[in-house]
C-alpha positions in Angstrom: 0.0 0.0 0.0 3.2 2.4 -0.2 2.1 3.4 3.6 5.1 4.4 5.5 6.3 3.2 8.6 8.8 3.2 11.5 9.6 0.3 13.7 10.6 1.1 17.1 13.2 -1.4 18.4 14.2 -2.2 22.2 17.7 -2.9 21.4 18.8 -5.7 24.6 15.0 -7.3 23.4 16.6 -7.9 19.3 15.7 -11.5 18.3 14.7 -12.4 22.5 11.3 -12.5 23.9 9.3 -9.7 25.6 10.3 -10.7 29.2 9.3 -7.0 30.4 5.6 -7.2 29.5 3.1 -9.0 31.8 1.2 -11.2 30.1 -2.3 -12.7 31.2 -2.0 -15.6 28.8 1.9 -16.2 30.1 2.0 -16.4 26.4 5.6 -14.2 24.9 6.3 -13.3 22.1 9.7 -13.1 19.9 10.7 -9.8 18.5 12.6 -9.1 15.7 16.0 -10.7 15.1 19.0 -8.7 12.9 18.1 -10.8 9.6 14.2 -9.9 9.7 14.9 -6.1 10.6 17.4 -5.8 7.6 15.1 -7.3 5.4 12.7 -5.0 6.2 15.1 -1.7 5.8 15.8 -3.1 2.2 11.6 -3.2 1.1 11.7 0.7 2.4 10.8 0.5 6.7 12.5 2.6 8.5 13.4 2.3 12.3 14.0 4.2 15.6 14.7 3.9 19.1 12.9 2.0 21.8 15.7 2.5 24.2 18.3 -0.4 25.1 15.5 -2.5 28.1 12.0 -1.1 27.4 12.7 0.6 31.0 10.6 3.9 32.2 13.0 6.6 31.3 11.5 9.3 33.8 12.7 7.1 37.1 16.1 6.7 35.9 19.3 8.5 37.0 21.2 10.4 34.4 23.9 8.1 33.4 21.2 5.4 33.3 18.7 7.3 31.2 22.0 8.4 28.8 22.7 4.7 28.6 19.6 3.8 27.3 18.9 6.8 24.7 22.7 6.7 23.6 23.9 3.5 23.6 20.5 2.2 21.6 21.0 5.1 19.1 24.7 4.4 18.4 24.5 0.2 18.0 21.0 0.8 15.8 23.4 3.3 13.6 25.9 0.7 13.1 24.1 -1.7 11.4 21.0 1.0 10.0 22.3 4.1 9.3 21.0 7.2 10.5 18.5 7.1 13.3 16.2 10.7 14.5 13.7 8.7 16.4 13.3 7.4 19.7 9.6 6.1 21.1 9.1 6.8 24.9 8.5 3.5 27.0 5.2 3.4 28.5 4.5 6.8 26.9 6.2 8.2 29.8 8.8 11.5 29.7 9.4 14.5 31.3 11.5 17.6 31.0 14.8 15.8 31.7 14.1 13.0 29.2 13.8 15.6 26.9 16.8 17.0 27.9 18.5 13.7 27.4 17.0 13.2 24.0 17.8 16.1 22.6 21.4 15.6 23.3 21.6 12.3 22.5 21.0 13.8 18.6 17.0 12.5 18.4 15.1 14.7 16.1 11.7 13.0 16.6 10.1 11.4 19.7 7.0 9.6 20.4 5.2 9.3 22.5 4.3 12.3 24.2 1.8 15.4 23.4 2.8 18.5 22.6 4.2 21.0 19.8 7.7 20.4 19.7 9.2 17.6 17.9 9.9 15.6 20.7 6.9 15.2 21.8 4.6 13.6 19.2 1.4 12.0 19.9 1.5 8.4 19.0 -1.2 5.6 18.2 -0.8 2.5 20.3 -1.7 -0.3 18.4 -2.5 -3.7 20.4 -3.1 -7.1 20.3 -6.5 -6.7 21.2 -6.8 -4.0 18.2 -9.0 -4.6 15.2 -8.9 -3.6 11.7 -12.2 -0.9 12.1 -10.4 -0.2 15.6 -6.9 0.5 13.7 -9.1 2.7 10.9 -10.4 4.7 14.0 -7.4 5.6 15.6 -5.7 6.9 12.4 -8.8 8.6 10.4 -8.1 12.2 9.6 -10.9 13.5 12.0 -11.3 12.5 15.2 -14.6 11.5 16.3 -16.5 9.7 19.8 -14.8 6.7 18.9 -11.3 8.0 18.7 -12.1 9.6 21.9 -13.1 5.9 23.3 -9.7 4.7 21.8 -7.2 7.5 23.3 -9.3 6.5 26.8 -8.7 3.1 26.4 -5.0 4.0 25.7 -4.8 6.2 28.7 -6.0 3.2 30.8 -3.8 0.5 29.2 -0.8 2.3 29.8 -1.7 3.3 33.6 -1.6 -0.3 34.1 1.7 -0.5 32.7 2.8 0.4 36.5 2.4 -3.9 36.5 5.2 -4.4 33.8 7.3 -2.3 35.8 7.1 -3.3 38.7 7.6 -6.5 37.3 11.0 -4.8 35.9 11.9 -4.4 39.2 15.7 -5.3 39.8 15.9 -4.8 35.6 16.1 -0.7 36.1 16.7 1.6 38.4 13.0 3.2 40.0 
């Protein structure tokens, strides 16, 4: 369909399972490995940041949270060329995140809402999403069920506080 589109990839989670996510099923699933995500940058998708564990960037310390926006951006460059785009975790990111991001070379980031480049409103898609769900969340004009979809957003990622406290021990809180 010539859409464009940007993968975000958690760069310790490359080719291993999504240990960080709590899962009601206890079923995991496998994320990209190096051959699949070079396949794909040669039919055309391109790729940011996800951060190096998939860890809540506002509760780290500084050399922490400049480990996980650097270190991600400078092994994704070696093997993909030129990456502007980091995705928060958990949608979560605050002035000194920004900070980080912005020094760490990032032109674009995700995940927040605002006006500046950094902070750009993203869709969550989710296993539970359908196809008329999927058309709602990216029509041009918003409408009662877009509302119903950013809500349900909203509430899937307070619940995130589960995954990370499951993290615990994986990050610094």
């Amino acid at each position: 369909y010539r859409c464009p589109a940007i993968v975000f990839l958690v760069v310790d989670y490359i080719g291993m399972e999504n240990y960080w996510d709590i899962s009601i099923s206890k079923k995991r699933n496998r994320h990209l490995n190096w051959n699949q995500i070079l396949e794909m940058k040669e039919s055309g998708v391109s790729f940011g940041s996800h951060t190096m564990s998939h860890c809540n960037l506002t509760r780290l310390n500084s050399e922490r949270l400049e480990y996980e926006l650097f270190e991600s951006k400078r092994i994704l460059e070696k093997y993909l060329g030129q990456i502007d785009a980091v995705s928060y975790p958990f949608n979560r990111v605050n002035t000194c995140v920004l900070k980080k991001v912005a020094e760490a070379g990032y032109k674009y980031g995700f995940g927040g809402e605002g006006t500046d480049n950094l902070l750009i409103k993203k869709e969550a898609i989710y296993i539970i999403d359908t196809s008329f769900t999927f058309r709602v969340k990216i029509a041009e004009r918003p409408s009662v069920l877009y509302s119903y979809e950013r809500f349900k957003q909203k509430v899937i990622n307070y619940f995130t506080i589960a995954t990370i406290l499951n993290m615990h021990g994986k990050e610094v809180l």
